[in-house]
C-alpha positions as a Python dict, from the first residue, in 0.01 Angstrom:
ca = {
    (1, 'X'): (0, 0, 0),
    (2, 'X'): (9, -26, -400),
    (3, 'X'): (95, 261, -591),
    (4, 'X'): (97, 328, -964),
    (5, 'X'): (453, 359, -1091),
    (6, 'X'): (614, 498, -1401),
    (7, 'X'): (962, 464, -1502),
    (8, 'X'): (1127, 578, -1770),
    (9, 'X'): (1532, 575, -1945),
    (10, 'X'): (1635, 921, -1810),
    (11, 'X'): (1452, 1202, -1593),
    (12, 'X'): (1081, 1119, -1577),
    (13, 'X'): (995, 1490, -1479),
    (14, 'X'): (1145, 1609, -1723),
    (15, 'X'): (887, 1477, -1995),
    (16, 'X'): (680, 1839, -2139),
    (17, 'X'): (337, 1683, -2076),
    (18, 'X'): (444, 1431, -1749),
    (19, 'X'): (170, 1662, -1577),
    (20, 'X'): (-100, 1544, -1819),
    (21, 'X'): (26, 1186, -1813),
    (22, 'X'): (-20, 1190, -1410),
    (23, 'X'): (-346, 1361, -1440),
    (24, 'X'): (-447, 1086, -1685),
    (25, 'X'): (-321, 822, -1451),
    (26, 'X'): (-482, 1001, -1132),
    (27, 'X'): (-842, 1002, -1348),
    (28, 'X'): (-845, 646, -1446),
    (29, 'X'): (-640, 452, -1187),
    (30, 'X'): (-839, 368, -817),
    (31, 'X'): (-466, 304, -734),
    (32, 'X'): (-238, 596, -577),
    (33, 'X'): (4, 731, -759),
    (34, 'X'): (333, 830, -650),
    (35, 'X'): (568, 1061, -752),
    (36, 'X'): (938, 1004, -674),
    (37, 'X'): (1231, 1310, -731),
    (38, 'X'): (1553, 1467, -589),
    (39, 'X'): (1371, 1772, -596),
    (40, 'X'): (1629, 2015, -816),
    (41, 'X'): (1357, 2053, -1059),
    (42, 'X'): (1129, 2188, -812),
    (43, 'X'): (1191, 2602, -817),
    (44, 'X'): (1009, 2497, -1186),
    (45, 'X'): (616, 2592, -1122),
    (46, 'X'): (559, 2361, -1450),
    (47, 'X'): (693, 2068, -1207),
    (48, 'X'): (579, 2127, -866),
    (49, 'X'): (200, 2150, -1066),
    (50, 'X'): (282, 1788, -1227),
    (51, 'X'): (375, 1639, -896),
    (52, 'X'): (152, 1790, -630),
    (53, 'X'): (-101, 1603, -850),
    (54, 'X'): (15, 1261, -695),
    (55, 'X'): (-130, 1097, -373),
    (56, 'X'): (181, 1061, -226),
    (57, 'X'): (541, 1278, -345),
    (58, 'X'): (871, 1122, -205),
    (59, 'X'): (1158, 1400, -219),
    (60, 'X'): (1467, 1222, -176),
    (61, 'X'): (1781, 1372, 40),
    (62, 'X'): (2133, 1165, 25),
    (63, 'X'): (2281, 1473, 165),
    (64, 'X'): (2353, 1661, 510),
    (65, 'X'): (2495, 1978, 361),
    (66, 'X'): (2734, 2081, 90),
    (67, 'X'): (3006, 1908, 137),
    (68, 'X'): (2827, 1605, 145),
    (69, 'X'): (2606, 1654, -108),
    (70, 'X'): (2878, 1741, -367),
    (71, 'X'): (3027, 1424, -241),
    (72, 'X'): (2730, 1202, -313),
    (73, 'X'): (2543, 1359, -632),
    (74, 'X'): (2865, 1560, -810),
    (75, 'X'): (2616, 1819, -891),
    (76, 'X'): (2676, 2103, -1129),
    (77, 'X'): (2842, 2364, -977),
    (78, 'X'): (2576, 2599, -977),
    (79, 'X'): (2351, 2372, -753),
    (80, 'X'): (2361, 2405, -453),
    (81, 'X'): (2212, 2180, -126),
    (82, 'X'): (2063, 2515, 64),
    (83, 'X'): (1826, 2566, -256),
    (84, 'X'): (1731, 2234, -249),
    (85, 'X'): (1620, 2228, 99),
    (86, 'X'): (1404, 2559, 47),
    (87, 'X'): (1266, 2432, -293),
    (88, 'X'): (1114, 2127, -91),
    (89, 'X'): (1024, 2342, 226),
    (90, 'X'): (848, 2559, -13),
    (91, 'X'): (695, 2268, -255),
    (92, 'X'): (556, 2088, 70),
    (93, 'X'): (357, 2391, 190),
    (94, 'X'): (145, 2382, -129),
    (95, 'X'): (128, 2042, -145),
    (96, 'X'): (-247, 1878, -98),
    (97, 'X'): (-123, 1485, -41),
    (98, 'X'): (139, 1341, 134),
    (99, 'X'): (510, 1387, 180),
}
């Protein structure tokens, strides 16, 4: 399958209008879209609105738990694995395409 792509030097998601450049892209493209993220930014309504408007939303996990995860990503300290795994529970419940 082809899929639009953006890329970008730094965190794509966090753009202020990356909701209104996917809606543009979504309008004018008979191509999917789709949106790739680690999913921290996710407990951010602003951002779970900007991605659930791609076909297709990829949440990425390089972790098993805590441990692990501090291992892989060397997080800030405040992050932590279990609220990742609830932010994407929760994000994929509203979601309207695919996981």
């Amino acid at each position: 399958m082809i899929f639009n792509t953006l890329s970008c030097s730094g965190k794509l998601i966090l753009h202020s209008r990356i909701g209104e450049v996917l809606e543009f892209i979504c309008s004018k493209s008979i191509i999917s879209s789709e949106f790739l993220t680690n999913g921290t930014m996710l407990s951010i309504p602003e951002v779970r609105d900007a991605a659930s408007l791609a076909n297709v939303v990829k949440v990425s996990q390089s972790a098993q738990d805590q441990a692990s995860f501090g291992w892989m990503n060397r997080p800030y300290q405040q992050l932590r694995f279990d609220n990742l795994v609830e932010r994407r529970k929760a994000f994929k419940q509203g979601l309207k395409g695919e996981e």
